[in-house]
Biotite code that builds the C-alpha atoms (Angstrom):
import biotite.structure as struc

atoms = struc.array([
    struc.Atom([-7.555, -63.756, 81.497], chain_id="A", res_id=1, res_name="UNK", atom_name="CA", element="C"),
    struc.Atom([-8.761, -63.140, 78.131], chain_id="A", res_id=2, res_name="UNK", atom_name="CA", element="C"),
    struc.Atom([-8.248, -60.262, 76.066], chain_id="A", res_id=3, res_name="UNK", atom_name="CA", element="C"),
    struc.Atom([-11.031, -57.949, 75.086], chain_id="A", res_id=4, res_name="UNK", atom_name="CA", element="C"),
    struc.Atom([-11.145, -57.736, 70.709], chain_id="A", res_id=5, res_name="UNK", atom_name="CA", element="C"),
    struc.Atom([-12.103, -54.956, 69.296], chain_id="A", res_id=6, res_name="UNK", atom_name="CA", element="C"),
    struc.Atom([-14.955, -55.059, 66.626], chain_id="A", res_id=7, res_name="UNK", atom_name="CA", element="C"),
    struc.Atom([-13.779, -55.656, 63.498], chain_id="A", res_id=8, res_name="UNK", atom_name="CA", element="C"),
    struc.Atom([-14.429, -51.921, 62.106], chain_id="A", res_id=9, res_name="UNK", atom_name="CA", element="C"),
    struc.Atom([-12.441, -50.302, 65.293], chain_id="A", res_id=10, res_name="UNK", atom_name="CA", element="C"),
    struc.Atom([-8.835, -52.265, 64.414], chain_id="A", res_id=11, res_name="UNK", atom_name="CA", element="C"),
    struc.Atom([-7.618, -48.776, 62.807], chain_id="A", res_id=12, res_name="UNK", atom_name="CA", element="C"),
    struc.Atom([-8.686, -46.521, 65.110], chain_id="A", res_id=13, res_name="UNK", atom_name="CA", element="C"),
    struc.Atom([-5.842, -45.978, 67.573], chain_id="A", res_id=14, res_name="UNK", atom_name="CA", element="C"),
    struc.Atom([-4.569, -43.317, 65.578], chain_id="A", res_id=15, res_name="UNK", atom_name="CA", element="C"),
    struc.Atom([-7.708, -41.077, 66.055], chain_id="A", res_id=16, res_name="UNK", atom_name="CA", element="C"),
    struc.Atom([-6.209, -37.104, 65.891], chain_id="A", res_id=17, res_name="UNK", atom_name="CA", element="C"),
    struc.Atom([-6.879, -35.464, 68.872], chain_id="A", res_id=18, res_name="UNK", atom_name="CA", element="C"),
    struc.Atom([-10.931, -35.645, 70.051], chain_id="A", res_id=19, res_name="UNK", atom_name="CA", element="C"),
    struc.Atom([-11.655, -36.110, 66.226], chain_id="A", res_id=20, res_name="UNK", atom_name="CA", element="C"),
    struc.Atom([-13.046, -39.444, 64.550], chain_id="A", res_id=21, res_name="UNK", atom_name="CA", element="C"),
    struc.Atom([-10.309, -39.511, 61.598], chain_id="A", res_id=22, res_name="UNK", atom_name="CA", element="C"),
    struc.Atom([-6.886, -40.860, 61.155], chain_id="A", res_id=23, res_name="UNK", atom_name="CA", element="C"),
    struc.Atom([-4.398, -41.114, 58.591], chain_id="A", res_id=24, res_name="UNK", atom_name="CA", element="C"),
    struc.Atom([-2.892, -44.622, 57.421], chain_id="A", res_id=25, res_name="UNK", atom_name="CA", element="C"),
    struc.Atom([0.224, -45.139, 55.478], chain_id="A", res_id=26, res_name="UNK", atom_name="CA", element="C"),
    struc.Atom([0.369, -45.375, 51.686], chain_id="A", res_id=27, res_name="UNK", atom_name="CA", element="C"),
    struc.Atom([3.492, -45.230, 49.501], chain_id="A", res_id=28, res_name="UNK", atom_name="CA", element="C"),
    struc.Atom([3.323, -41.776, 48.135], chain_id="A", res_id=29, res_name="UNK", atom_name="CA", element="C"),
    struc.Atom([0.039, -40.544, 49.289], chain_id="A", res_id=30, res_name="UNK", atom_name="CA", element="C"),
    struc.Atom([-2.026, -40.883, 52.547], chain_id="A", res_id=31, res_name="UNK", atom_name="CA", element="C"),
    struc.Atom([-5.370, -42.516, 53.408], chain_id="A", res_id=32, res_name="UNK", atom_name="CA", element="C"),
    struc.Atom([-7.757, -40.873, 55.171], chain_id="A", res_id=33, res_name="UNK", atom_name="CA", element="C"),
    struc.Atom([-9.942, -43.269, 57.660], chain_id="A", res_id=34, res_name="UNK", atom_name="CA", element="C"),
    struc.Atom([-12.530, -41.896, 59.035], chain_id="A", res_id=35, res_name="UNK", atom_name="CA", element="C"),
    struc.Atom([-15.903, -43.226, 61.276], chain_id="A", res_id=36, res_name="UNK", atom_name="CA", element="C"),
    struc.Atom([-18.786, -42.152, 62.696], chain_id="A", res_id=37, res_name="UNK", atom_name="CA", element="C"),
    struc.Atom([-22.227, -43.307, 64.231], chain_id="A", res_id=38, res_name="UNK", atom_name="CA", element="C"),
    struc.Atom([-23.716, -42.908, 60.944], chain_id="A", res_id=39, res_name="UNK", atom_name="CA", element="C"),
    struc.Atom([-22.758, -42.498, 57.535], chain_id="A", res_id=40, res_name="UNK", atom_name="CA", element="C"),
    struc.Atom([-23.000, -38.956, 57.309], chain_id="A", res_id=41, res_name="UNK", atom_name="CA", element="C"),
    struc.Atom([-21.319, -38.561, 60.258], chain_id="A", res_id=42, res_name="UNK", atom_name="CA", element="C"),
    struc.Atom([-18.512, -40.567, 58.324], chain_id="A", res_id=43, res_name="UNK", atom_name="CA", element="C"),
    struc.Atom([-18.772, -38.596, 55.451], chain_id="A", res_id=44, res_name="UNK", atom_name="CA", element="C"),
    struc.Atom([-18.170, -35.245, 57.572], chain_id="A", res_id=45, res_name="UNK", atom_name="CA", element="C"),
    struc.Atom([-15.283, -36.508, 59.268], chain_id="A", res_id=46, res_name="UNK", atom_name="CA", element="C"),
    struc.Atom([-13.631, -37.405, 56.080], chain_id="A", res_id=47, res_name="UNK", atom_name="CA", element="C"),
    struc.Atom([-13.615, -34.158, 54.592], chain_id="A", res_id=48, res_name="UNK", atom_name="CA", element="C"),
    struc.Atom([-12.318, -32.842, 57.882], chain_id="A", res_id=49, res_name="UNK", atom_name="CA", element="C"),
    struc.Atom([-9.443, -34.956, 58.075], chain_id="A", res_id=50, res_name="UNK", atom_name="CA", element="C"),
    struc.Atom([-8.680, -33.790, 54.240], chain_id="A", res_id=51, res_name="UNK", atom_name="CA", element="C"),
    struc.Atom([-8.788, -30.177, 55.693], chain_id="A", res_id=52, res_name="UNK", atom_name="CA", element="C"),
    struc.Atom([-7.165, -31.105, 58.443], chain_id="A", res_id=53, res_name="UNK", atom_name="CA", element="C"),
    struc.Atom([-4.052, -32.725, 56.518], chain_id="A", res_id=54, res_name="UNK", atom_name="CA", element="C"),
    struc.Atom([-3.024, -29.476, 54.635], chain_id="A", res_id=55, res_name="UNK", atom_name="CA", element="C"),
    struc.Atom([-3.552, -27.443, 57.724], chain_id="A", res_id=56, res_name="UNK", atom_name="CA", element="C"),
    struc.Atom([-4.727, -28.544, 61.758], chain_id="A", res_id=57, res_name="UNK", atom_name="CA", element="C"),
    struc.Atom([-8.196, -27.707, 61.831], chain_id="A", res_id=58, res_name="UNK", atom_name="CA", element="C"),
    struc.Atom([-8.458, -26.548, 65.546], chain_id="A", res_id=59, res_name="UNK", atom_name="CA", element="C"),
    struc.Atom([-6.454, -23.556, 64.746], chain_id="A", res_id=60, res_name="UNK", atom_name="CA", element="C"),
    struc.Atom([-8.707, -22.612, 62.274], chain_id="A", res_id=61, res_name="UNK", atom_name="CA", element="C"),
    struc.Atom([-11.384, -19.485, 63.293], chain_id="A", res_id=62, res_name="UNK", atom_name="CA", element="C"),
    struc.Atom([-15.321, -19.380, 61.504], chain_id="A", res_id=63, res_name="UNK", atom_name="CA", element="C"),
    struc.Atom([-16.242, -16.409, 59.079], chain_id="A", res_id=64, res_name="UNK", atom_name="CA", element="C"),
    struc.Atom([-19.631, -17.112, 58.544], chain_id="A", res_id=65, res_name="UNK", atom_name="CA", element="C"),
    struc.Atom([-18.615, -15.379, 55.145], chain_id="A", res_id=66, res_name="UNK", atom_name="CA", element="C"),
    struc.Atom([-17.010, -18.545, 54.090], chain_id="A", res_id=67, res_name="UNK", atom_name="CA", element="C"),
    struc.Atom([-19.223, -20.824, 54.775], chain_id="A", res_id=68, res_name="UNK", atom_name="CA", element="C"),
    struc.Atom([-20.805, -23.042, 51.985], chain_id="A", res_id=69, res_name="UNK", atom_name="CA", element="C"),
    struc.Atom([-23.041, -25.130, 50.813], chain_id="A", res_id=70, res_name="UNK", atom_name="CA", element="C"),
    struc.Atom([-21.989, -28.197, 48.420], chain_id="A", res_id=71, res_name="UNK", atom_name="CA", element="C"),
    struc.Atom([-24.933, -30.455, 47.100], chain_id="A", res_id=72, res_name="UNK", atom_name="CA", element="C"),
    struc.Atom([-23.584, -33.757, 44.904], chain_id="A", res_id=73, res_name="UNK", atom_name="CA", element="C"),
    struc.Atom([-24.876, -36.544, 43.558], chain_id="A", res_id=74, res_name="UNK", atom_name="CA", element="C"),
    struc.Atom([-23.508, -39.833, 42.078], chain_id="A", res_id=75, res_name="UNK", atom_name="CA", element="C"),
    struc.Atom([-24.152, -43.251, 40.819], chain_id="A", res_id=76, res_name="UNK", atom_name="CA", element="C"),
    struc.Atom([-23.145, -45.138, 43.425], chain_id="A", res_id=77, res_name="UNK", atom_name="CA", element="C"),
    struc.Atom([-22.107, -44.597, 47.319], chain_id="A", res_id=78, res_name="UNK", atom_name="CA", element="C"),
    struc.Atom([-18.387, -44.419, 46.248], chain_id="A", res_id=79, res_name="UNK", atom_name="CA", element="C"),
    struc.Atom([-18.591, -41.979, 43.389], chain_id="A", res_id=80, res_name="UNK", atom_name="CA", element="C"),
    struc.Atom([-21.448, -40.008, 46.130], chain_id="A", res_id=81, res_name="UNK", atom_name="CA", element="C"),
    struc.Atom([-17.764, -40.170, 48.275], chain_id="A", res_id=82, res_name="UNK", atom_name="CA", element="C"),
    struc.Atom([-15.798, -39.023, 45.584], chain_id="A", res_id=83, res_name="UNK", atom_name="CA", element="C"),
    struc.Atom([-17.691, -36.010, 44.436], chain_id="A", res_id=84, res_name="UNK", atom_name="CA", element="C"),
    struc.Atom([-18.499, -34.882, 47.832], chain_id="A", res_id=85, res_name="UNK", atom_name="CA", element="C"),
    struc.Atom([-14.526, -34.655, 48.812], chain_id="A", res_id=86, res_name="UNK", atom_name="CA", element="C"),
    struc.Atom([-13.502, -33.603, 45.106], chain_id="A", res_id=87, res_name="UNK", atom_name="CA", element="C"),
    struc.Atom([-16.432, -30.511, 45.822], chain_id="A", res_id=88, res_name="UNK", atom_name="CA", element="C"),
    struc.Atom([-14.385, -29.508, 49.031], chain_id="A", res_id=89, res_name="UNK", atom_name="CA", element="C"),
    struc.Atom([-11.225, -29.730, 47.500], chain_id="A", res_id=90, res_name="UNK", atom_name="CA", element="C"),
    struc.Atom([-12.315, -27.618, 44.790], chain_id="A", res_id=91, res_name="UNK", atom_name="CA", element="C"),
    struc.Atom([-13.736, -24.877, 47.087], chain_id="A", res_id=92, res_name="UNK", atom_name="CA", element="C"),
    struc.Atom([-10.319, -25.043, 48.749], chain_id="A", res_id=93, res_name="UNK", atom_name="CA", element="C"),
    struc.Atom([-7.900, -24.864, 45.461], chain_id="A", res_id=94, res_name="UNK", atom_name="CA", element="C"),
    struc.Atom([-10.564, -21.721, 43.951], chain_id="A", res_id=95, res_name="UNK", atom_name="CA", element="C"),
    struc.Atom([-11.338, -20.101, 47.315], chain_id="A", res_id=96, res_name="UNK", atom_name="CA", element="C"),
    struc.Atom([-8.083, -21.108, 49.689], chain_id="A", res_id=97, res_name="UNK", atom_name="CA", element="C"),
    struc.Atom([-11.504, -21.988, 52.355], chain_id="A", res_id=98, res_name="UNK", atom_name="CA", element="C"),
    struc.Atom([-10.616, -24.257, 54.800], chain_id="A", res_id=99, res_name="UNK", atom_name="CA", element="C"),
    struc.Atom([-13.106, -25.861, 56.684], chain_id="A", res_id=100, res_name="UNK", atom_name="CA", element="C"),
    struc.Atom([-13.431, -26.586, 60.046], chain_id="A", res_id=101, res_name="UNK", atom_name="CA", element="C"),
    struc.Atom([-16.551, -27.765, 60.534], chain_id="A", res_id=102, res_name="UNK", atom_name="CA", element="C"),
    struc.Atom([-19.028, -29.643, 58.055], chain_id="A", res_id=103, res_name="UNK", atom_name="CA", element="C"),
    struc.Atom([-22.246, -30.997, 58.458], chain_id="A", res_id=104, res_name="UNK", atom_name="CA", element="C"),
    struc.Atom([-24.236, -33.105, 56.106], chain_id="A", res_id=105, res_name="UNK", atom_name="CA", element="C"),
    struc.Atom([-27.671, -31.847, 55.894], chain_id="A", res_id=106, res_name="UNK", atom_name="CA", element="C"),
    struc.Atom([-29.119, -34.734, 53.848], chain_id="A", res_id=107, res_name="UNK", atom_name="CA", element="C"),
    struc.Atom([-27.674, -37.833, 52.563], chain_id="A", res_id=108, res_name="UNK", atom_name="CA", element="C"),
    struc.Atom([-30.061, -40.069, 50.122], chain_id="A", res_id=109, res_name="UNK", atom_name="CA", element="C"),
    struc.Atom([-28.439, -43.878, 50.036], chain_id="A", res_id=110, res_name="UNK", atom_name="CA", element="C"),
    struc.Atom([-30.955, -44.938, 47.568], chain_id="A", res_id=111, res_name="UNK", atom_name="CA", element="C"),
    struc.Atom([-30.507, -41.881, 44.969], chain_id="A", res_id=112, res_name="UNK", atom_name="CA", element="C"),
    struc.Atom([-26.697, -40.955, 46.376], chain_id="A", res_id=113, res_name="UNK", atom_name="CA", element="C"),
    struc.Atom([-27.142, -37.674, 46.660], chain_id="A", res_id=114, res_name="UNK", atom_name="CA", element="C"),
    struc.Atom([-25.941, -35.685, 49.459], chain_id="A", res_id=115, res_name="UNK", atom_name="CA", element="C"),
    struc.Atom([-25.759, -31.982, 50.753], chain_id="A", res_id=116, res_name="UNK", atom_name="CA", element="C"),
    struc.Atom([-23.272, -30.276, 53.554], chain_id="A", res_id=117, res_name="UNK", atom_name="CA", element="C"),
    struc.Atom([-22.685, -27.224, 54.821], chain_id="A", res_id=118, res_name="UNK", atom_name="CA", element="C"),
    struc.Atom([-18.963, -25.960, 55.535], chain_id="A", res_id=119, res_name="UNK", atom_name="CA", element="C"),
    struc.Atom([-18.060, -23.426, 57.952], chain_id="A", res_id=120, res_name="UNK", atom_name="CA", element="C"),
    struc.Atom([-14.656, -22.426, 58.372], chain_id="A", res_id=121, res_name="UNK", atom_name="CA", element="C"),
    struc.Atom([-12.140, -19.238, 56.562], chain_id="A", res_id=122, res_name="UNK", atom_name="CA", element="C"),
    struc.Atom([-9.825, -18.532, 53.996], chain_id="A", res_id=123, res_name="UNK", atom_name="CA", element="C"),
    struc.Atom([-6.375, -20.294, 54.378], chain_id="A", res_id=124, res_name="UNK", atom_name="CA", element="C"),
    struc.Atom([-3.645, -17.365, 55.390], chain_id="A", res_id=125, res_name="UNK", atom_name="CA", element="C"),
    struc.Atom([-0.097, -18.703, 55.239], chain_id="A", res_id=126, res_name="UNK", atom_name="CA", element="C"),
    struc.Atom([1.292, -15.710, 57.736], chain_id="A", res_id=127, res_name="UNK", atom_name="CA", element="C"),
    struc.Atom([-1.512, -16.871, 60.365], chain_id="A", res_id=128, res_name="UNK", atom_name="CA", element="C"),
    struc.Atom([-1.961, -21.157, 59.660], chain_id="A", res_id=129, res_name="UNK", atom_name="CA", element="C"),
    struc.Atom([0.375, -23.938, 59.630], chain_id="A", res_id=130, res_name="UNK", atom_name="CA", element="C"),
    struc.Atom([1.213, -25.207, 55.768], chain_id="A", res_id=131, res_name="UNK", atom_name="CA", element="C"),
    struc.Atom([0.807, -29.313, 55.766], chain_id="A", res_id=132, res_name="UNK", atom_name="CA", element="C"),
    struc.Atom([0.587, -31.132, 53.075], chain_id="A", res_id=133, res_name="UNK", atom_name="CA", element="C"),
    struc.Atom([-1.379, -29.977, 50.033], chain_id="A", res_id=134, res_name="UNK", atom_name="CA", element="C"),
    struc.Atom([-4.381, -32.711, 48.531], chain_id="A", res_id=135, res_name="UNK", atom_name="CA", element="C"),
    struc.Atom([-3.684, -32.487, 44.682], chain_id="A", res_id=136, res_name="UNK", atom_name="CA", element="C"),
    struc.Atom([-6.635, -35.050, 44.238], chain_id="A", res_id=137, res_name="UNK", atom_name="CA", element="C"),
    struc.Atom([-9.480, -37.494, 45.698], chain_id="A", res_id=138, res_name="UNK", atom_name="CA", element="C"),
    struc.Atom([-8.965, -41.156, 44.503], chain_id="A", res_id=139, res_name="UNK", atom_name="CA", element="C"),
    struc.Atom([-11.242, -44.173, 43.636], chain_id="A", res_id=140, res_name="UNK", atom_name="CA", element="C"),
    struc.Atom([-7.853, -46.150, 44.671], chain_id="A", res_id=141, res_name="UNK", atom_name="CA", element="C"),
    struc.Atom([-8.512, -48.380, 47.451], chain_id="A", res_id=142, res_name="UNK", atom_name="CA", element="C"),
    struc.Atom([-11.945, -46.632, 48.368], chain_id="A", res_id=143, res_name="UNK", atom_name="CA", element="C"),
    struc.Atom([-13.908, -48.558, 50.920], chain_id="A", res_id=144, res_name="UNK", atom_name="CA", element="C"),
    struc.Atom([-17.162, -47.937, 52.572], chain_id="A", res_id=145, res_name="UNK", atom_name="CA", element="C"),
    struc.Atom([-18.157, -49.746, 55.328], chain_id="A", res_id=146, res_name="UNK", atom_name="CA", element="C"),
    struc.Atom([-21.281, -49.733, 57.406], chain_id="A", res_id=147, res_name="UNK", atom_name="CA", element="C"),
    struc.Atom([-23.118, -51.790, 60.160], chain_id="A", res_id=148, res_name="UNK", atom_name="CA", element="C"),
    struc.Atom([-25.562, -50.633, 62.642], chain_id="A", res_id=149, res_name="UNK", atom_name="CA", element="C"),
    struc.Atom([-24.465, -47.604, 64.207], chain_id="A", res_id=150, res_name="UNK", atom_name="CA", element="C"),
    struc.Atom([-21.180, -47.433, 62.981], chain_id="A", res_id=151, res_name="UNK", atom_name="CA", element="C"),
    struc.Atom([-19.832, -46.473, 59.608], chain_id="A", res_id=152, res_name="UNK", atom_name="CA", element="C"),
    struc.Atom([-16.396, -45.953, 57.976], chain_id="A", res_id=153, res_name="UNK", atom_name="CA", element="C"),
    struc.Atom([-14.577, -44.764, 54.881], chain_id="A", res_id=154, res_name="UNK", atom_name="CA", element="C"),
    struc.Atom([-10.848, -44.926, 53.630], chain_id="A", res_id=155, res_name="UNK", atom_name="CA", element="C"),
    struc.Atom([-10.010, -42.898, 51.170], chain_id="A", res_id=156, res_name="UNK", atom_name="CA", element="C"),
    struc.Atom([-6.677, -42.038, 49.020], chain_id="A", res_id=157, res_name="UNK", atom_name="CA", element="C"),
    struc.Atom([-5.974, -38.601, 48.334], chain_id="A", res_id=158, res_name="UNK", atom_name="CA", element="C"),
    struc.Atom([-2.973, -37.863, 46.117], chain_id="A", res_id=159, res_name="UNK", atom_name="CA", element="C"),
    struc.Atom([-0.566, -35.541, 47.469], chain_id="A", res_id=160, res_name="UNK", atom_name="CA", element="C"),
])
């Protein structure tokens, strides 16, 4: 009997958290974030979810439609598009203490890499959340983006 394979972009995923599309890999002194979706927005979303989700589990988080926001980035290329989009959340985070628990990218431009999201989510309270592991920073380090019909996935090395 022969063994199903997986396709080449699902080796990683086994370590999916919970019903999400994210994971974390190892990486001497920081963590990669994997994360997939259908498309790469989809992707894109779960990435900055599972950075979210790696200071703090994001299912325990409640929505304040007071903290949601909007985040509109561009770059040069689809890794610095990556780069500014999670380096935009972070910063809302490490000014605003807003977690996110849900985003969703509105529009996503492969040809001009731009992108916009919304974030829904509330403020970070240390009496009510669980403290993980705070990101200090995104990283170009290792960055990959990988896409093929109807699948797409990221890896990404935040510094902690």
């Amino acid at each position: 009997e022969q063994q199903q394979q997986l396709p080449a972009m699902q080796v990683h995923r086994q370590g999916a958290i919970g019903q999400h599309k994210f994971e974390y890999l190892d990486h001497t002194a920081d963590v990669q974030l994997h994360a997939w979706g259908c498309s790469l927005g989809e992707a894109f979303e779960q990435a900055g979810l599972a950075m979210f989700n790696y200071m703090t589990p994001i299912d325990g988080l409640a929505v304040d439609e007071a903290c949601s926001r909007d985040v509109s980035v561009s770059g040069h290329d689809l890794q610095s598009l990556l780069f500014s989009y999670l380096d935009e959340l972070l910063f809302i985070y490490s000014t605003e203490h807003i977690m996110m628990k849900f985003i969703a990218v509105t529009s996503l431009d492969t040809v001009n890499f731009t992108l916009t999201a919304t974030g829904r989510g509330e403020k970070f309270d240390r009496c009510r959340h669980e403290c993980g592991t705070e990101v200090k920073a995104i990283t170009y380090s290792a960055m990959q983006i990988l896409q093929q019909p109807e699948d797409a996935e990221v890896f990404v090395i935040v510094d902690i």
